[in-house]
VEXNU-892771 format. One record per residue (C-alpha): residue number from 0; x, y, z; residue in one letter. Coordinates in nm, 2 decimals. Layout:
BEGIN
NUM | X | Y | Z | a
...
***
This chain:
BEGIN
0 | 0.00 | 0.00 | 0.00 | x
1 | 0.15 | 0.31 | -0.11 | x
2 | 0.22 | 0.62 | 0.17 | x
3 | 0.17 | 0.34 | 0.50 | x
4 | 0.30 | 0.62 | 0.66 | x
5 | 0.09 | 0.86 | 0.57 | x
6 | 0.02 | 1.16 | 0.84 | x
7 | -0.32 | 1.20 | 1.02 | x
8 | -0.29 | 1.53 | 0.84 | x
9 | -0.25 | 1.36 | 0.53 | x
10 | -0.57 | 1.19 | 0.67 | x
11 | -0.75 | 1.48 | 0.72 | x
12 | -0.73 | 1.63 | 0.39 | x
13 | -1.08 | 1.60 | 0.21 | x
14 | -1.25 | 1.46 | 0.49 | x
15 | -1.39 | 1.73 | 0.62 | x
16 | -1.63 | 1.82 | 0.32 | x
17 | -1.69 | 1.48 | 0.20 | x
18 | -2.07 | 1.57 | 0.22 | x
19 | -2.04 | 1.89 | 0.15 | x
20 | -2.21 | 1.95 | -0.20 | x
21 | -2.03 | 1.68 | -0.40 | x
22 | -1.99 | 1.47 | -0.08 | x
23 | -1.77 | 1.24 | -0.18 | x
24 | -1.55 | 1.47 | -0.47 | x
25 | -1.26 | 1.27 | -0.45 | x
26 | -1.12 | 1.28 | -0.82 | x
27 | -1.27 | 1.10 | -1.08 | x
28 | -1.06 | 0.80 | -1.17 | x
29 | -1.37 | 0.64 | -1.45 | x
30 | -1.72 | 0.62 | -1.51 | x
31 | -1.89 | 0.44 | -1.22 | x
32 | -1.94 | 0.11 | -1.32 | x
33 | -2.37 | -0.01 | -1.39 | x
34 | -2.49 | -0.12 | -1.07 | x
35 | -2.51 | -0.50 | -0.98 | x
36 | -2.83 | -0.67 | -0.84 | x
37 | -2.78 | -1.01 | -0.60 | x
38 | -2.79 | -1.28 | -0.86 | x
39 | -2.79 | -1.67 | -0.79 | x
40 | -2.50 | -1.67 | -0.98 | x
41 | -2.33 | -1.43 | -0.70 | x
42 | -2.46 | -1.61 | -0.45 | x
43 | -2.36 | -1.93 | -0.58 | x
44 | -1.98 | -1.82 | -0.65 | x
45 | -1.99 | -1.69 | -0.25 | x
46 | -2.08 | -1.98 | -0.13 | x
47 | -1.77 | -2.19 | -0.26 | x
48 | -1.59 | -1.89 | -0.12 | x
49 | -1.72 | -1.98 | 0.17 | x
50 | -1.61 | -1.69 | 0.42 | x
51 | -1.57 | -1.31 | 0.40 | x
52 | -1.31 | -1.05 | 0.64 | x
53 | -1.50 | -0.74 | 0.75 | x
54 | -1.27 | -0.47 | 0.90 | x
55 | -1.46 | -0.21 | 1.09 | x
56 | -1.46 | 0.04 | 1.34 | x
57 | -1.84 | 0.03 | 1.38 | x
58 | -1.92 | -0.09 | 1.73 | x
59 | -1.87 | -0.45 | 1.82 | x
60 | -2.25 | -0.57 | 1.91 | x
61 | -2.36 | -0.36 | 1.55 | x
62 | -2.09 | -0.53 | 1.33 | x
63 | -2.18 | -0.89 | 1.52 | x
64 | -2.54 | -0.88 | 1.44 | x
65 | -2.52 | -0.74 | 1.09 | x
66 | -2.20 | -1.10 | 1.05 | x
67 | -2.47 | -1.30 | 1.18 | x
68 | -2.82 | -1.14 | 1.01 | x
69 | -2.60 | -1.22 | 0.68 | x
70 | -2.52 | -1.58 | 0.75 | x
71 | -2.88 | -1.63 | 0.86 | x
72 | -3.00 | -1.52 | 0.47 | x
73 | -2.68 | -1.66 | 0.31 | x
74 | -2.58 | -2.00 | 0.46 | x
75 | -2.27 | -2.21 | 0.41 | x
76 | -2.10 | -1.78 | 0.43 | x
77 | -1.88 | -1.73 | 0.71 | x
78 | -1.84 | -1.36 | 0.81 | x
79 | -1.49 | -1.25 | 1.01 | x
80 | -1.52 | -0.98 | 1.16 | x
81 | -1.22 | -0.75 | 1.27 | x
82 | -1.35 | -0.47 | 1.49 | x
83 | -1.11 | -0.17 | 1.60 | x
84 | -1.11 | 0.18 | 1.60 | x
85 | -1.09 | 0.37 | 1.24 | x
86 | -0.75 | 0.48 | 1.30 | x
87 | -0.62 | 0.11 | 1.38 | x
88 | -0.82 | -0.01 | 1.09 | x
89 | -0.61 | 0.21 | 0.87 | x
90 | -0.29 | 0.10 | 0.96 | x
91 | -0.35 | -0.26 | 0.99 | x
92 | -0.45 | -0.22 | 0.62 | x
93 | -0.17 | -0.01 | 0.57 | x
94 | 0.11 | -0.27 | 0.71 | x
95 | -0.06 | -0.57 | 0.57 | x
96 | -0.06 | -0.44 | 0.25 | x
97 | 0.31 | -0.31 | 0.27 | x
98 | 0.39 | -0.69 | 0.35 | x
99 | 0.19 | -0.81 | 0.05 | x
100 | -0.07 | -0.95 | 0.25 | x
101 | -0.42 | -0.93 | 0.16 | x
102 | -0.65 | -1.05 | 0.38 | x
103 | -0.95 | -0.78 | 0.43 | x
104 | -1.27 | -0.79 | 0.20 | x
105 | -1.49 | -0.51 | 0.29 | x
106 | -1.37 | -0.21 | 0.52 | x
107 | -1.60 | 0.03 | 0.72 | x
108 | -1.42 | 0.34 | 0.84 | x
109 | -1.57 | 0.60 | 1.05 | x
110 | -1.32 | 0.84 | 0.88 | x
111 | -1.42 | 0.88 | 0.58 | x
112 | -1.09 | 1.01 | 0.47 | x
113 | -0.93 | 0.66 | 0.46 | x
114 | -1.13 | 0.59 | 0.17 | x
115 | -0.98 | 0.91 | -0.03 | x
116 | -0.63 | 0.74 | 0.06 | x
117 | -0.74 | 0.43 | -0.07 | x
118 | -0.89 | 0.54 | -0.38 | x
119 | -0.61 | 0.78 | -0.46 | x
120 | -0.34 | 0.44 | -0.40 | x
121 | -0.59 | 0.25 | -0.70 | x
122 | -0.71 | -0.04 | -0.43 | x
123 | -1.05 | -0.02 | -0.41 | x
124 | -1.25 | -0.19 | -0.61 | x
125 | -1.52 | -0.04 | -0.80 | x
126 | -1.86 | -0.21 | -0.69 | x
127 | -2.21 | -0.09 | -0.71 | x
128 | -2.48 | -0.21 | -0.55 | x
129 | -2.84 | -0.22 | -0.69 | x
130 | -2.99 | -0.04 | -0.34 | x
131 | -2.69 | 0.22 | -0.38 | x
132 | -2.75 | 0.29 | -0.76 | x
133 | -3.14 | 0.34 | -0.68 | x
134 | -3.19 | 0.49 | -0.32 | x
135 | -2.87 | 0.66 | -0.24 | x
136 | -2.83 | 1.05 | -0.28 | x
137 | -2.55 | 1.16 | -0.50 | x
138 | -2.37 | 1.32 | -0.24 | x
139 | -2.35 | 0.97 | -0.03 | x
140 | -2.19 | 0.75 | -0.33 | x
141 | -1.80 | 0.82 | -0.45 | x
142 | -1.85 | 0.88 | -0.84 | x
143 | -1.64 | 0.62 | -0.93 | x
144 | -1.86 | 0.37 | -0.76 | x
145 | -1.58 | 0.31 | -0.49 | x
146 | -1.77 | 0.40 | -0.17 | x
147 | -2.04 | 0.44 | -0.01 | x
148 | -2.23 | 0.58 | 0.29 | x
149 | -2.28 | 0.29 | 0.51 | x
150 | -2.34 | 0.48 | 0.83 | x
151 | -2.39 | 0.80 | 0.91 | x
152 | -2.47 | 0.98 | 1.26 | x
153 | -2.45 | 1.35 | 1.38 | x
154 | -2.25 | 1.56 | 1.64 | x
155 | -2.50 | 1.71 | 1.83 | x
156 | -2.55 | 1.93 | 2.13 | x
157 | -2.71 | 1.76 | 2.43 | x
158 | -2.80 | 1.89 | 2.80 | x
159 | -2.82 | 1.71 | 3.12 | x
160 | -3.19 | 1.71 | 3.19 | x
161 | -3.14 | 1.63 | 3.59 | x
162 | -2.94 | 1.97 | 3.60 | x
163 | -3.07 | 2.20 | 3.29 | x
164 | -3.44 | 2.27 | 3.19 | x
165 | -3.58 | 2.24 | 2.85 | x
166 | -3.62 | 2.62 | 2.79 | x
167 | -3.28 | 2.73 | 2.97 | x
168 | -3.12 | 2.46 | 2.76 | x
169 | -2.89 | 2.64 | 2.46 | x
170 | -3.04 | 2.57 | 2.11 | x
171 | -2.72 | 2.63 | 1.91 | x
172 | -2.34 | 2.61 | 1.95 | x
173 | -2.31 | 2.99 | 1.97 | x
174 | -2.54 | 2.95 | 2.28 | x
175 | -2.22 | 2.77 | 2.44 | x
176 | -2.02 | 3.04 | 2.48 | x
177 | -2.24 | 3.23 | 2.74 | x
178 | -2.03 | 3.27 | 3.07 | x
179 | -2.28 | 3.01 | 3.24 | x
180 | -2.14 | 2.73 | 3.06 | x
181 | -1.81 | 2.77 | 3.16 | x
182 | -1.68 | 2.49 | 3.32 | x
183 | -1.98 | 2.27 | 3.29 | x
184 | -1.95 | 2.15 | 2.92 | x
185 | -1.86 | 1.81 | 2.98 | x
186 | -1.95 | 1.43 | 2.87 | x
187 | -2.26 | 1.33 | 3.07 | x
188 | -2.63 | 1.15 | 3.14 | x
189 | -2.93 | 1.16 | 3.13 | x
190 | -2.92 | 1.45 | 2.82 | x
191 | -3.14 | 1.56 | 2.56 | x
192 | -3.04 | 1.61 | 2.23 | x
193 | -3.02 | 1.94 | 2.10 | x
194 | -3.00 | 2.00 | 1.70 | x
195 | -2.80 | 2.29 | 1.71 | x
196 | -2.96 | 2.59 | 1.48 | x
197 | -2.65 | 2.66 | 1.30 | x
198 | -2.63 | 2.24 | 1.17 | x
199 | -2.55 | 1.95 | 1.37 | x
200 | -2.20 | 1.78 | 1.17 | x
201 | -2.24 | 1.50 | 0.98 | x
202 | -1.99 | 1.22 | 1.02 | x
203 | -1.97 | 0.92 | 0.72 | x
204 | -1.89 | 0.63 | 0.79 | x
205 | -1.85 | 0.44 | 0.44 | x
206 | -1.76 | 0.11 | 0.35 | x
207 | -1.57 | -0.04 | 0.07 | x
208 | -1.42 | -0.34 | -0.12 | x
209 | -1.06 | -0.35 | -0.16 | x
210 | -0.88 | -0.49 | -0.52 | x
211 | -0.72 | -0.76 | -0.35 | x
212 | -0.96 | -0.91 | -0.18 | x
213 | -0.93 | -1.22 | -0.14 | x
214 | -1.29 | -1.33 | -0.16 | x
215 | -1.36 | -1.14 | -0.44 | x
216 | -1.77 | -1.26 | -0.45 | x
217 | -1.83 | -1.26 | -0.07 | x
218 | -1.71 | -0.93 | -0.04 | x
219 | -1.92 | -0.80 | -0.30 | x
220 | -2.22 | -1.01 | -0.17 | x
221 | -2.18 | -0.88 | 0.18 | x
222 | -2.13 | -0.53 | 0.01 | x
223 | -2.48 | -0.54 | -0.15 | x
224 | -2.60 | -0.69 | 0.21 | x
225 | -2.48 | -0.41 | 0.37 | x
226 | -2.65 | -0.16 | 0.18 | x
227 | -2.99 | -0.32 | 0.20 | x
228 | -3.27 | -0.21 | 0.39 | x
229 | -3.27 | -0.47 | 0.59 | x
230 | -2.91 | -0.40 | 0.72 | x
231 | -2.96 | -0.06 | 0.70 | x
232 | -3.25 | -0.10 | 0.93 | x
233 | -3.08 | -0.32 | 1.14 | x
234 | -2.79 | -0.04 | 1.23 | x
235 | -3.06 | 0.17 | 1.31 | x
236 | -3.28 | -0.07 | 1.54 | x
237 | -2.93 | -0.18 | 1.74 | x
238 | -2.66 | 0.09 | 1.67 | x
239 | -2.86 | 0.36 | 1.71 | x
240 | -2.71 | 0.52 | 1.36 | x
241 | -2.89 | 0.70 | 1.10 | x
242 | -2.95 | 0.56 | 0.77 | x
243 | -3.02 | 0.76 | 0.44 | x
244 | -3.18 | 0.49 | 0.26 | x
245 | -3.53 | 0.59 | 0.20 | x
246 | -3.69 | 0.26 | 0.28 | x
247 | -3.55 | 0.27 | 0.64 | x
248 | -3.75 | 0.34 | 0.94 | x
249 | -3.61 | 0.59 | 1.25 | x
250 | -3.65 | 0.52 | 1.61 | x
251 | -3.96 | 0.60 | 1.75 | x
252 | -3.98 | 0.96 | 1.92 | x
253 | -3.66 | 1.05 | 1.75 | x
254 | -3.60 | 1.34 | 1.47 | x
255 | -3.64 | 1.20 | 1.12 | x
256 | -3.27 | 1.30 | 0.98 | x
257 | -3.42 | 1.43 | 0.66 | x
258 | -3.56 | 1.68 | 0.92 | x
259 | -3.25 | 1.80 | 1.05 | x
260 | -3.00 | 2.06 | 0.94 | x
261 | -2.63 | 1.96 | 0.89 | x
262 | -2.36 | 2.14 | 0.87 | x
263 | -2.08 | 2.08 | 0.64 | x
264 | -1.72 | 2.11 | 0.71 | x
265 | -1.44 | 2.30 | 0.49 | x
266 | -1.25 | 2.04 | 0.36 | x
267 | -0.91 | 2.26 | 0.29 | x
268 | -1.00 | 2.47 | 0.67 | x
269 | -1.00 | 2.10 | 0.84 | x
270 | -0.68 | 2.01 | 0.64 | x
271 | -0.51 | 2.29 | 0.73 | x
272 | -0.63 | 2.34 | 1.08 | x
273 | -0.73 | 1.95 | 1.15 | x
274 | -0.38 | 1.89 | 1.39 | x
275 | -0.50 | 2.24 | 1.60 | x
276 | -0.81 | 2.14 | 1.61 | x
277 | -0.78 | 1.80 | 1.80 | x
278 | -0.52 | 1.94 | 2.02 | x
279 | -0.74 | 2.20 | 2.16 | x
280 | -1.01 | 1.98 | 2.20 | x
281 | -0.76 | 1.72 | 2.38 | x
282 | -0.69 | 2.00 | 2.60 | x
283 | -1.09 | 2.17 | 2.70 | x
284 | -1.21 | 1.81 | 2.76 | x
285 | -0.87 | 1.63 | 2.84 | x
286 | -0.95 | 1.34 | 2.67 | x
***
């Protein structure tokens, strides 16, 4: 894999604005290639695969179920999953494939800026899946048919309701800066959510087949699996994650995403100031 050593700066640059506009602009490579519908003839070549290696940094009891809601429809297919955070996920990619060794299929990464590493170093695979082709926005699918939005969730405001009442609660992020908040901005529960007026951020988390998989059918199998309602429903019933596949249902009592403003980053801002950025918030919540 080419830069293994790549900087977290390096990381950073076009991640920030992946949904911004032309979500995923990375730089067209080809034409997407047509989408591709679940065929016995798929599912046949799978199954004398037999197995397929899921890297992901999704949470463990998510990533399990969806493994195991896959075997269920797809039997005699083992799924392996590998579950770390997206930064580990990177470089165990990044040192296996340095050493020639290719043993991931499909890779979820909460940082969505792996996958403009990837593509730029040529070893994704282009893949299409029939749900992605129809359902998906534009701004949620790579143009080259690379990646795709697997997961998505928001950064949102949220208020201790044992401490803070509804209408003293702030309702955006400018709100934060008033004096009374000093010193009490901190991780806790039982909160409220709070979709901050100015956009809540959107974080991606997309998912991916590499060239060298090693599993080549599986992977793309479990690739179209993934992107199903079904799954897609499934990492909103036990994750907790939002979805924007049409055909998906939210949590009860919860704001419908297509209901809420996002905010979109500045890709070149975050590469430039990305470093600065996590260091100050490293020091404010010492984390």
């Amino acid at each position: 894999m080419k830069n293994s050593g790549i900087s977290r700066r390096g990381l950073l640059k076009g991640s920030g604005a992946l949904l911004a506009g032309a979500a995923f602009s990375t730089r067209v490579m080809a034409a997407a290639p047509p989408p591709e519908p679940i065929t016995p003839t798929l599912i046949e070549a799978a199954k004398k695969e037999g197995k397929v290696s899921y890297y992901t940094s999704t949470d463990l009891p998510v990533a399990e179920k969806l493994a195991k809601a896959f075997e269920a429809k797809y039997s005699g297919i083992a799924v392996r999953v590998e579950r770390t955070g997206a930064e580990r996920v990177f470089q165990r990619i990044g040192q296996e494939y340095a050493s020639n060794i290719h043993a991931v299929d499909v890779v979820n990464s909460s940082d969505a800026a792996h996958f403009i590493v990837w593509k730029r170093d040529g070893i994704l695979a282009p893949y299409v899946p029939e749900d992605v082709a129809k359902f998906y926005p534009t701004e949620h699918k790579d143009v080259d048919g690379q990646f795709a939005s697997w997961r998505v969730w928001l950064s949102i405001i949220a208020y201790n309701t044992s401490l803070v009442k509804p209408d003293e609660a702030p309702k955006s992020f400018a709100d934060l800066l008033d004096p009374k908040w000093k010193g009490k901005i901190v991780k806790a529960h039982p909160v409220e959510p709070v979709y901050a007026s100015e956009g809540s951020p959107l974080i991606i988390g997309p998912n991916g087949i590499f060239k060298g998989s090693p599993n080549p059918n599986a992977a793309k199998l479990f690739q179209s699996f993934c992107f199903s309602r079904d799954a897609q429903q499934l990492i909103i019933d036990v994750g907790g994650l939002r979805s924007v596949h049409p055909q998906t249902q939210e949590k009860p009592g919860r704001t419908p995403f297509k209901d809420i403003k996002t905010m979109k980053d500045d890709a070149a801002a975050v590469e430039k100031e990305g470093d600065a950025i996590k260091a100050r918030y490293t020091k404010l919540f010492r984390v």
